[in-house]
N, C-alpha and C positions, 0 to 999 in steps of 0.2 A: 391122551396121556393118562397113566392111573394115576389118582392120589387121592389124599384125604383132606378135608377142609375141618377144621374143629371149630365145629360151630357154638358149644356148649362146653366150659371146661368146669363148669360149677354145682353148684348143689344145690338144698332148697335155701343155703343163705348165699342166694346173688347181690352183685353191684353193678355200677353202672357199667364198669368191662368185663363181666365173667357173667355169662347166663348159663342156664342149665346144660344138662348133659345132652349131647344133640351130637353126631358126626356126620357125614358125608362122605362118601366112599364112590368113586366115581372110574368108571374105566371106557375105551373109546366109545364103549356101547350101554351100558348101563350104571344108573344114575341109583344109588342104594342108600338110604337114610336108616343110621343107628341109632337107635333111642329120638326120642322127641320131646324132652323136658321143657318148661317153661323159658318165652324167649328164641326159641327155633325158630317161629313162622318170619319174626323181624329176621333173623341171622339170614333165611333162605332168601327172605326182600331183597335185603342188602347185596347179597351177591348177586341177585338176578337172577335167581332159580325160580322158573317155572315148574308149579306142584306140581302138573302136569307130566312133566320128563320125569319125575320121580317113577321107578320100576319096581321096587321094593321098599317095607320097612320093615325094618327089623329091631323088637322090644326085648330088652336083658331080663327086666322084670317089672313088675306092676306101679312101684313107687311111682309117686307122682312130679318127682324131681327130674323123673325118667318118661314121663309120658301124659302130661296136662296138658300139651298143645295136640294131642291127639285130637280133641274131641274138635277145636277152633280147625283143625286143618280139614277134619272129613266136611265140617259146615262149609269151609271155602267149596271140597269139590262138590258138595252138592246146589252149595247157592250158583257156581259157577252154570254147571250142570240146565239152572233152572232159568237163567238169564240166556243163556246161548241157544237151548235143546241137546246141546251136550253129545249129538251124534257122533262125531270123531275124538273127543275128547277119553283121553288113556287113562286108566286106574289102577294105582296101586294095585299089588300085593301087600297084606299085612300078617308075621310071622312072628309069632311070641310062646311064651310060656300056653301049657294047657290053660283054654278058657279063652284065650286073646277075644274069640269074638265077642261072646257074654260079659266078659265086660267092659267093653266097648257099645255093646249095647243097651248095659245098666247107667253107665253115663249117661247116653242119650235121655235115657228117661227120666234121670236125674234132674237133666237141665234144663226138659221139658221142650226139647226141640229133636226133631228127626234127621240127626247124625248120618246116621245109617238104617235106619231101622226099615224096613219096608220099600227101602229102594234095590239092595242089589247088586250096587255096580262094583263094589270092594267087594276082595276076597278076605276071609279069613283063614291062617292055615297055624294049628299047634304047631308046635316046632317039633321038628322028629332030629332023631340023634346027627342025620346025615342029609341035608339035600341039596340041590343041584336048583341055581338059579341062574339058567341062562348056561354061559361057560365058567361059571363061578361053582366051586363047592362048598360048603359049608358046612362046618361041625360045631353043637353043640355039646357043650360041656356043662352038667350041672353044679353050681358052686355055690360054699356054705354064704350066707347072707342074714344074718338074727339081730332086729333092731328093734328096741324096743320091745325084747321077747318074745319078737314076730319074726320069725322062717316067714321067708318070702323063695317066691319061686325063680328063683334066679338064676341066668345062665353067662358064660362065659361064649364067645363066637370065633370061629378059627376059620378066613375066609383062606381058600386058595385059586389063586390067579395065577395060573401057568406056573412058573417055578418061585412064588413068591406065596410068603403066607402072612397074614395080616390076621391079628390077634387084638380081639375087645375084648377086655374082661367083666365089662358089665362093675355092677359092686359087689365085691368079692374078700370074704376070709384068707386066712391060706387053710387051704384043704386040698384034697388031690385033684378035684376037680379044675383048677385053675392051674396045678402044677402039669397036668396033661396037658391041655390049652396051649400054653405059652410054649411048650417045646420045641425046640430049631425054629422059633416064628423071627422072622425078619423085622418084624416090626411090632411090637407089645404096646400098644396103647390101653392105660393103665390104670387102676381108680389107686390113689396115692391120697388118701384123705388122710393118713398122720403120717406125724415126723415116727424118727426110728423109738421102738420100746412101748410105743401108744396100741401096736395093733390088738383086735380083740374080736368077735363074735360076726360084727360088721364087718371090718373094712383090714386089709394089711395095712403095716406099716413100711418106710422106705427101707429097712433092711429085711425085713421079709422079700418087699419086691426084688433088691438087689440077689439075695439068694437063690429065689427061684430060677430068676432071671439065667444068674451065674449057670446054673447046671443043666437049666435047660438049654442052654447053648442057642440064647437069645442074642439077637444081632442090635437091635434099637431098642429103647424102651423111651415108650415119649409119657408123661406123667399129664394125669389130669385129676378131674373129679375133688375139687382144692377147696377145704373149710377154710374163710379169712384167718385160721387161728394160726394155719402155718405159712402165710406172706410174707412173714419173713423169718422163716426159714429155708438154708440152703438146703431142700430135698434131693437137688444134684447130688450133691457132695456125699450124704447120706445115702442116697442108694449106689454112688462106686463107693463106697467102702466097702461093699458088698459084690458089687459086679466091675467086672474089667471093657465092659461095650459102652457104645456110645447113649445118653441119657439128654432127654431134651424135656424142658419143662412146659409144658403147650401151653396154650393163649388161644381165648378167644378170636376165630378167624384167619390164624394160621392156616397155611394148607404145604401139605408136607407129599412134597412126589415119592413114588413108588419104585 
């Protein structure tokens, strides 16, 4: 069965029910992890997932809201690795912005333990505009992202699964970038960090989402990526003011079929 499990619907200000930006994307045959923010390796526990089955990961962009438990998870497959001998044991793909490997390998360094560095068994691969993972396609979109006067290399993801397209926006402005993305996607999963009138260089706000939404003749839009400033606001209600499809505001460990 395909679906998505949201493992992460939060930012770098987590609680005890929202951790980071983390999804899971799963279909009969391969097992695809989006973003890996702080908090993932528990959310993966929890459910039972074996790193192991993991086939792919795929990084929106370098933030670390988005990708701190990288470095904890390649330790798993390498201490795994070193306790078994590690012969039949399967390895990621990992697929990000230009550089993914490097810095992943400057962490390593960082933290003074050998991640990956001089073993091997991970792939690194830049993301190119278009690829093919498995029977999955995938499109890259690059999308504005400016925090703290830092352009970050940020991408939006447009998976297609037979006649069904599943939409990550990664953390995204509005720009064209994210308005090509989301078009006719069946399913927009969504960064929704402010209420309506807040958005700005980072993040849209819920009536930008509901707009683009609207025209791009989006079918779902499930909301995540939530600062505690807007828990109580209804970002539902604010993004159909804008769009006429159905709007779901995601949670932590949700898992939404396909």
């Amino acid at each position: 069965m395909e679906k998505i499990t949201m493992l992460g619907t939060g930012t770098f200000l987590v609680n005890k029910d929202r951790s980071s930006s983390a999804y899971l994307l799963e279909t009969d045959t391969q097992k695809i992890l989006v973003d890996c923010g702080p908090g993932t390796l528990m959310r993966l526990s929890q459910l039972g997932i074996n790193l192991h089955d993991i086939d792919y990961i795929l990084i929106t962009h370098f933030h670390a809201d988005h990708t701190s438990d990288l470095f904890p998870l390649f330790m798993n497959y390498r201490l795994n690795a070193l306790f078994s001998g590690g012969s039949s044991m399967k390895f990621p793909e990992v697929i990000g912005p230009k550089g993914i490997g490097n810095f992943i390998l400057k962490s390593s360094k960082l933290f003074e333990l050998p991640s990956v560095d001089g073993w091997g068994k991970i792939k690194f691969t830049d993301v190119e505009k278009i690829q093919t993972l498995g029977n999955i396609t995938v499109e890259a979109f690059k999308v504005k992202h400016i925090a703290f006067n830092l352009a970050a290399k940020s991408y939006a993801y447009r998976f297609i699964i037979g006649s069904k397209v599943i939409v990550f926006s990664g953390d995204s402005a509005l720009c064209p970038g994210i308005k090509k993305a989301c078009k006719n996607a069946d399913f927009f999963l969504c960064d929704a960090s402010y209420a309506k009138g807040k958005g700005n260089e980072a993040h849209m706000d819920t009536h930008q989402i509901g707009t683009i939404s609207q025209k791009g003749k989006v079918k779902k839009v499930i909301l995540s990526h939530f600062y505690p400033q807007t828990d109580d606001i209804d970002l539902i209600s604010e993004v159909k003011e804008k769009f006429s499809g159905e709007v779901i505001r995601g949670k932590d460990l949700i898992v939404l079929s396909l």
